[in-house]
Backbone as JSON Lines, residues from 0, in Angstrom:
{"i":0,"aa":"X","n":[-1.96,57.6,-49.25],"ca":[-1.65,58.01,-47.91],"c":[-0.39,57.31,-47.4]}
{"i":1,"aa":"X","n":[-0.39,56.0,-47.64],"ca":[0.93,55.26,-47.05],"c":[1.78,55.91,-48.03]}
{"i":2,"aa":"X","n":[3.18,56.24,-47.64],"ca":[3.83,56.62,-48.17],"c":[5.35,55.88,-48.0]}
{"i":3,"aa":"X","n":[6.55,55.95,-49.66],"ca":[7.72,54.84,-48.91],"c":[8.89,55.85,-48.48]}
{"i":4,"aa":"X","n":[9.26,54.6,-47.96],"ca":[10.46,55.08,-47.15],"c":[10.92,56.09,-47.39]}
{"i":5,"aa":"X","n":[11.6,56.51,-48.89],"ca":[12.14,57.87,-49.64],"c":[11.61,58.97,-49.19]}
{"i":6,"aa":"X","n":[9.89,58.96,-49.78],"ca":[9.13,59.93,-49.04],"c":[8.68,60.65,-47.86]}
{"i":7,"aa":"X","n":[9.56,59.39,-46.68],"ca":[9.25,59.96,-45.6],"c":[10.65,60.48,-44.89]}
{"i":8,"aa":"X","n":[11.43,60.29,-45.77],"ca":[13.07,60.36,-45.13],"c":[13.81,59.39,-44.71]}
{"i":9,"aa":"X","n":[13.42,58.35,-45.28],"ca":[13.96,57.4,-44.68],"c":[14.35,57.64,-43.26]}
{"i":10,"aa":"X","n":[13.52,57.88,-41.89],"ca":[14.14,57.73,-40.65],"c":[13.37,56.29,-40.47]}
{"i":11,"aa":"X","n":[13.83,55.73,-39.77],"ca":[13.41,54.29,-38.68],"c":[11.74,54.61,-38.41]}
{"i":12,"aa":"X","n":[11.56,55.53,-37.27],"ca":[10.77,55.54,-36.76],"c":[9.52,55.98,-37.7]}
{"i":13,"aa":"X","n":[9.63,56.71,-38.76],"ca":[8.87,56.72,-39.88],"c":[8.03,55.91,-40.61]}
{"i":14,"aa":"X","n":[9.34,55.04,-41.19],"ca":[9.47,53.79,-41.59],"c":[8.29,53.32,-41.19]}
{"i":15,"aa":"X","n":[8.53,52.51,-39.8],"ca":[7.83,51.4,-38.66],"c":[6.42,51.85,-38.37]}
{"i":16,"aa":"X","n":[6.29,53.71,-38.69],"ca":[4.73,54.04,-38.14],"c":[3.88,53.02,-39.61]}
{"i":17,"aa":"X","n":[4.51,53.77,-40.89],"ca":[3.82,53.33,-41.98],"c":[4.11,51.92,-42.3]}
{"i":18,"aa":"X","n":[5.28,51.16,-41.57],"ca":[5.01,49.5,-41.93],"c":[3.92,49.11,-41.26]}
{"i":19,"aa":"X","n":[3.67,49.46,-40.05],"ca":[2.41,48.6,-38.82],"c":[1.7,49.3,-39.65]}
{"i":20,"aa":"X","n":[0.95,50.37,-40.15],"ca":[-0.04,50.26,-40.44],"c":[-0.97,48.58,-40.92]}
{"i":21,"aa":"X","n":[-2.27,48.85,-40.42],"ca":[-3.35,47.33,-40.51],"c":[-3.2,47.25,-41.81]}
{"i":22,"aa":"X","n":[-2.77,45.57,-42.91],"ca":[-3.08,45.62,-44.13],"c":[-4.51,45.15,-43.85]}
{"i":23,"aa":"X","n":[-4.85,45.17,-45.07],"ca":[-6.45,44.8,-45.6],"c":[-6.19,43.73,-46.93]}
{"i":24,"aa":"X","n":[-7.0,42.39,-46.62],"ca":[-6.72,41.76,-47.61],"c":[-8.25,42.02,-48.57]}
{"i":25,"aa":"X","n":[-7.74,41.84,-49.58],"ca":[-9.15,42.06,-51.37],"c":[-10.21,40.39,-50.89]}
{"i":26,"aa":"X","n":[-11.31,40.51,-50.72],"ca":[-12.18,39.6,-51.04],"c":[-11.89,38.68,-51.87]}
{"i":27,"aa":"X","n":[-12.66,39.49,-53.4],"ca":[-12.76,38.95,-54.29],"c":[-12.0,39.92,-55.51]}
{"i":28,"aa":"X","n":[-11.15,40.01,-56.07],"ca":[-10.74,40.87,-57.38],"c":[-11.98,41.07,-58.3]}
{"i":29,"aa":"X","n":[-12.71,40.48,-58.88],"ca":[-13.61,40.14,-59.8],"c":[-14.67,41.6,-59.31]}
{"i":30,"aa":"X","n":[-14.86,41.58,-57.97],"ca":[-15.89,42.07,-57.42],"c":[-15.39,43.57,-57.55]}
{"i":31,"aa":"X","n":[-14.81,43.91,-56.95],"ca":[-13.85,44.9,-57.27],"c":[-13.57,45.87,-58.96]}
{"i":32,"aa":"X","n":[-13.52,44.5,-59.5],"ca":[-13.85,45.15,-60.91],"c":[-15.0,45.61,-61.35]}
{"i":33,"aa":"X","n":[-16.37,44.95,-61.01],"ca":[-17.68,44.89,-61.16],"c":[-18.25,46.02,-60.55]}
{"i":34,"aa":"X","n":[-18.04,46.51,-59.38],"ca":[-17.85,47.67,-58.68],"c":[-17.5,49.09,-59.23]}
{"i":35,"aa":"X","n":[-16.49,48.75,-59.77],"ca":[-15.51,49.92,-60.48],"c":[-16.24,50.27,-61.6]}
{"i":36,"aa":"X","n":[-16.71,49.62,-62.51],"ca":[-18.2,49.54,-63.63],"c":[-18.98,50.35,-63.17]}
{"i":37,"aa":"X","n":[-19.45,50.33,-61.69],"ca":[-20.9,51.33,-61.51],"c":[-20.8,51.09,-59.79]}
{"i":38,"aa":"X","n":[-20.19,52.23,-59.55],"ca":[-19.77,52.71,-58.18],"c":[-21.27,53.41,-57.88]}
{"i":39,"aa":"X","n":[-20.84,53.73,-56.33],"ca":[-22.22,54.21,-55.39],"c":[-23.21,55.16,-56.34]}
{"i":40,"aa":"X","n":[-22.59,55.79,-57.53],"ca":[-23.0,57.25,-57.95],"c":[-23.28,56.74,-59.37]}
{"i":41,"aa":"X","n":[-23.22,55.37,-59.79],"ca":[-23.92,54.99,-61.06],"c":[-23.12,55.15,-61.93]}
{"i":42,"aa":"X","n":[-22.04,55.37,-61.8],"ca":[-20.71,55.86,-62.88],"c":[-19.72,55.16,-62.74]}
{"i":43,"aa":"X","n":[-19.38,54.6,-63.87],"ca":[-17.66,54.16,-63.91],"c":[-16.56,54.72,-63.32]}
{"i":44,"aa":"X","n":[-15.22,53.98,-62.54],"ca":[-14.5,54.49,-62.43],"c":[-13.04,53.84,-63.13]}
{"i":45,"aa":"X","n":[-12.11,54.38,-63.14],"ca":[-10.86,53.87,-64.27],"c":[-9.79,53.75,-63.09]}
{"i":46,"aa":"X","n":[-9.05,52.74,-63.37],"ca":[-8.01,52.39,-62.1],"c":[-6.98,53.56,-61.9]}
{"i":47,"aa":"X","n":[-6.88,54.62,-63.14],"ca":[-6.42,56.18,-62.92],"c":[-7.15,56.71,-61.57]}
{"i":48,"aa":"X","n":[-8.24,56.8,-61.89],"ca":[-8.82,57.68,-61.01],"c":[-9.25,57.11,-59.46]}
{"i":49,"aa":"X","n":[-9.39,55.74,-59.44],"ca":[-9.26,55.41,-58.49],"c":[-8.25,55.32,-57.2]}
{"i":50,"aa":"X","n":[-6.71,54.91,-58.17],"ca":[-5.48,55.11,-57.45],"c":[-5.47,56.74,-56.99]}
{"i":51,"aa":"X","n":[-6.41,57.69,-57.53],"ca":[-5.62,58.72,-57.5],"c":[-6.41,59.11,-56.23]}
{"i":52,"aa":"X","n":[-8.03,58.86,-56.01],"ca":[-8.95,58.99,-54.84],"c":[-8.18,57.7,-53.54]}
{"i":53,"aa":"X","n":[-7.01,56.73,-53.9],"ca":[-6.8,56.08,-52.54],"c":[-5.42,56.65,-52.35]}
{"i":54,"aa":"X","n":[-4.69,57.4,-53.18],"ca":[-3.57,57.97,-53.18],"c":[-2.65,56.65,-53.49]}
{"i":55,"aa":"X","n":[-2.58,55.98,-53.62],"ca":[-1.9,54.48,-54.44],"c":[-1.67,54.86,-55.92]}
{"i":56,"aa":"X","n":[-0.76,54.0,-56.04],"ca":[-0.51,54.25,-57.63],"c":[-1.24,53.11,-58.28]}
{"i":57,"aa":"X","n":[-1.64,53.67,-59.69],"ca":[-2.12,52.57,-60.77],"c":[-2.18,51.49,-60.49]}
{"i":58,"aa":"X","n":[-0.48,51.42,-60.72],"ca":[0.05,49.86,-60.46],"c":[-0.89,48.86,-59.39]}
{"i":59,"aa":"X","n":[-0.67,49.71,-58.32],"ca":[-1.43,48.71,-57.26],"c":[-2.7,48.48,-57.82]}
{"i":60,"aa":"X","n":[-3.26,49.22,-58.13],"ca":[-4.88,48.81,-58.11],"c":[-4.96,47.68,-59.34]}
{"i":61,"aa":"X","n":[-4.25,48.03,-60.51],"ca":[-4.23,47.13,-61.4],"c":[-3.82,45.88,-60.76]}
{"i":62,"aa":"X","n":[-2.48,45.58,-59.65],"ca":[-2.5,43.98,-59.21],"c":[-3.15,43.73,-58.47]}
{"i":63,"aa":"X","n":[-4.24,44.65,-57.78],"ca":[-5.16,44.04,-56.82],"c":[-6.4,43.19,-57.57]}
{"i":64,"aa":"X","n":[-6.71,44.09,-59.1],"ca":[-7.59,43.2,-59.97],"c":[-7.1,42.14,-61.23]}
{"i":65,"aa":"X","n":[-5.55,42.16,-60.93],"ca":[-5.01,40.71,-61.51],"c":[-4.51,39.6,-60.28]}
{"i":66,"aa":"X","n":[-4.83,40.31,-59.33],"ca":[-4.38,39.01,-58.42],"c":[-3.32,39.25,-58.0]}
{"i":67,"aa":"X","n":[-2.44,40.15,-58.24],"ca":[-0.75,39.9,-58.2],"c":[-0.46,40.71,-56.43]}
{"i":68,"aa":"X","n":[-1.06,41.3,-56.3],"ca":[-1.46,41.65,-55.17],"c":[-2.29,41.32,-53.53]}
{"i":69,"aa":"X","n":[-2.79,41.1,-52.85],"ca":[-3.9,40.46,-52.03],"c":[-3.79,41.8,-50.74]}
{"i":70,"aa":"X","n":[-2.88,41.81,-50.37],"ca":[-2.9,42.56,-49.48],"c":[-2.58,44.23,-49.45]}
{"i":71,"aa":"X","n":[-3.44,45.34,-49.0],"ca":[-3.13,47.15,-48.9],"c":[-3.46,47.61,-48.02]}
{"i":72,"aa":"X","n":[-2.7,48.65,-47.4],"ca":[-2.64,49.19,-46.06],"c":[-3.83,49.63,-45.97]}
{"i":73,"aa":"X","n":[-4.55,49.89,-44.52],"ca":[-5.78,50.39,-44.5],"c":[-5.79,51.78,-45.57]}
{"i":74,"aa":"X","n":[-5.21,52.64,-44.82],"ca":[-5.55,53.8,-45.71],"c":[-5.96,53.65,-47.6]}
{"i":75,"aa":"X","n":[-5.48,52.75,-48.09],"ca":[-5.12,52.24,-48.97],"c":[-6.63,51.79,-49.64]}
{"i":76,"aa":"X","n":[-7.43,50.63,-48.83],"ca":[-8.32,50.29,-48.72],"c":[-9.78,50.97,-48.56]}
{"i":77,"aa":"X","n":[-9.37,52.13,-47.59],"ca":[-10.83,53.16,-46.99],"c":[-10.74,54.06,-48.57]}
{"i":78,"aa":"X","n":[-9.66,53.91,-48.91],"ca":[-9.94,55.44,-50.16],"c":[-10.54,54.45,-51.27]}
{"i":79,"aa":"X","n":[-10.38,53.33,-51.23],"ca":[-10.89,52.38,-52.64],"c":[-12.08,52.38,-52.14]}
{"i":80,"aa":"X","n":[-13.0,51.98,-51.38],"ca":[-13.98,51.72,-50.98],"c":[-15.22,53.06,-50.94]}
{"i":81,"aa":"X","n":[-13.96,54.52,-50.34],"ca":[-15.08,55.76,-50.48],"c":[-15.18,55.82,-51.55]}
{"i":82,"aa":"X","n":[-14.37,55.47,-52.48],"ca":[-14.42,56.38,-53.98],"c":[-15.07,55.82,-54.75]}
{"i":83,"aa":"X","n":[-15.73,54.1,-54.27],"ca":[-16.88,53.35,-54.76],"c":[-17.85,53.42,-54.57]}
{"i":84,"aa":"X","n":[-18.27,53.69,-53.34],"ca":[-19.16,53.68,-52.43],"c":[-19.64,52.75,-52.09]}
{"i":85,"aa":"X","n":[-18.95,51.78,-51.19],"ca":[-19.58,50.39,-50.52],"c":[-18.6,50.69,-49.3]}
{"i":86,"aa":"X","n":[-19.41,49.51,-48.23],"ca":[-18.45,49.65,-47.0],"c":[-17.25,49.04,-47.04]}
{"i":87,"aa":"X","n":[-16.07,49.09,-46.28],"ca":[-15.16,48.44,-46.02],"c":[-14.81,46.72,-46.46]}
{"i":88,"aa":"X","n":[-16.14,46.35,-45.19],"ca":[-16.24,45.21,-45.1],"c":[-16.43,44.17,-46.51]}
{"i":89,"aa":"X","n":[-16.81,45.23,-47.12],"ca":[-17.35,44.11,-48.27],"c":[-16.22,44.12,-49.05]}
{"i":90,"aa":"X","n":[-15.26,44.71,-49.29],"ca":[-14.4,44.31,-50.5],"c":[-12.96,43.67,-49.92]}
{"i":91,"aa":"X","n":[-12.9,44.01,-48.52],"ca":[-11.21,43.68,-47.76],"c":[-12.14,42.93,-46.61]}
{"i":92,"aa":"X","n":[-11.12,41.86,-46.11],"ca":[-11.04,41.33,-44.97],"c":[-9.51,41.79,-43.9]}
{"i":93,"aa":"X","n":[-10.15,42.47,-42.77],"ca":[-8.85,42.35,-41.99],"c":[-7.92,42.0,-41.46]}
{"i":94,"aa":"X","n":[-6.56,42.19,-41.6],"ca":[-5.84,41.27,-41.53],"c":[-5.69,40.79,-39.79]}
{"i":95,"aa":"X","n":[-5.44,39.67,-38.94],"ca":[-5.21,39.46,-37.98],"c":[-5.88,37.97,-37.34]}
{"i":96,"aa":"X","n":[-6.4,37.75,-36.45],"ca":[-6.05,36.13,-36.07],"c":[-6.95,35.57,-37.22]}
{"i":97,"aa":"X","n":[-8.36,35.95,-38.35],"ca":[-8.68,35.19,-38.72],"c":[-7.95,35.42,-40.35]}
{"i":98,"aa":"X","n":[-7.63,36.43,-40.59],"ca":[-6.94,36.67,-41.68],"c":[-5.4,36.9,-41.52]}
{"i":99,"aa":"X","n":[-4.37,36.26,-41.02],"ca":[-2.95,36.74,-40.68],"c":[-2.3,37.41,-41.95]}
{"i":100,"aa":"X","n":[-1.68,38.55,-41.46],"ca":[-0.86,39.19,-42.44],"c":[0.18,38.32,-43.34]}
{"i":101,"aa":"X","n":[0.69,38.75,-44.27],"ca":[1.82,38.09,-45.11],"c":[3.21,38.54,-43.99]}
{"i":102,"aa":"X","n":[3.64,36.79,-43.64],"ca":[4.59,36.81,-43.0],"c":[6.15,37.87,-43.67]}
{"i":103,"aa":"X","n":[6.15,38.37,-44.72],"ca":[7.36,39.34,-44.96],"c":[6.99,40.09,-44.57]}
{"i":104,"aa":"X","n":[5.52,40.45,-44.62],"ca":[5.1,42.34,-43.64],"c":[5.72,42.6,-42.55]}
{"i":105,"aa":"X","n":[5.45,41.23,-41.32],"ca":[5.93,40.92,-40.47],"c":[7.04,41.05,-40.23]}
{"i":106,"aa":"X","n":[8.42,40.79,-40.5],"ca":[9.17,40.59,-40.84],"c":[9.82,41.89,-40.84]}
{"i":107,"aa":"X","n":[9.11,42.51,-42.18],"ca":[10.52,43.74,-42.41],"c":[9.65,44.89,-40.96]}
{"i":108,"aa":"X","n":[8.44,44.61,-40.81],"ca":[8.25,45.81,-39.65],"c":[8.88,45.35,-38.17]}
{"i":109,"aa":"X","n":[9.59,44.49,-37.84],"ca":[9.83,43.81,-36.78],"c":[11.51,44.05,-36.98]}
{"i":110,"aa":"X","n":[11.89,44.11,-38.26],"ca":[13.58,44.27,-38.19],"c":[14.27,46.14,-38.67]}
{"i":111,"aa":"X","n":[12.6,46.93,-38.58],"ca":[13.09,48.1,-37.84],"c":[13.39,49.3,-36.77]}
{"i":112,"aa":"X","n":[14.19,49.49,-36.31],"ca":[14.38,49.86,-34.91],"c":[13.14,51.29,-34.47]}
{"i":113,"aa":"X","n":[13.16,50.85,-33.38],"ca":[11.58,52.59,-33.41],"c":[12.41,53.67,-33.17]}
């Protein structure tokens, strides 16, 4: 669902809707993997098919379960979670006063014009 800059035309105001989007930080990676083994429906899922139910690419999901990653936009997050079947809460913590975002998020959404 989040989509980059290219994709949206690169205008500003584009940009800035999909930078503010809320990130969601990963719990636990481990858990996530264990999950993915035997989702709500008793069946495996493959980080193919998962990226493809949160609309994220591979890539991401693979650094969210090496670590290389911590933080994904909500949208990002609700599609990992339906396509498991667990709630929200249990695999991301939200980002904000008790979880603060990664200060570059900050940053590049603050140095573009609306």
């Amino acid at each position: 669902m989040l989509k980059t800059p290219k994709q949206l035309g690169s205008t500003p105001k584009e940009v800035v809707i999909a930078m503010n989007e809320r990130l969601w930080k990963i719990r636990d990676p481990e858990l996530l993997e264990r999950l993915m083994k035997c989702t709500g429906t008793g069946t495996p899922v493959t980080q193919r098919e998962l990226a493809k139910a949160a609309s994220a690419s591979h890539g991401t999901i693979g650094n969210l379960l090496n670590g290389a990653i911590e933080y994904v936009p909500e949208a990002v997050a609700n599609g990992i979670v339906d396509r498991i079947g667990v709630d929200l809460l249990v695999l991301f913590a939200p980002t904000g006063r008790a979880v603060p975002a990664p200060r570059t998020w900050r940053a590049l959404a603050s140095a573009v014009p609306a």
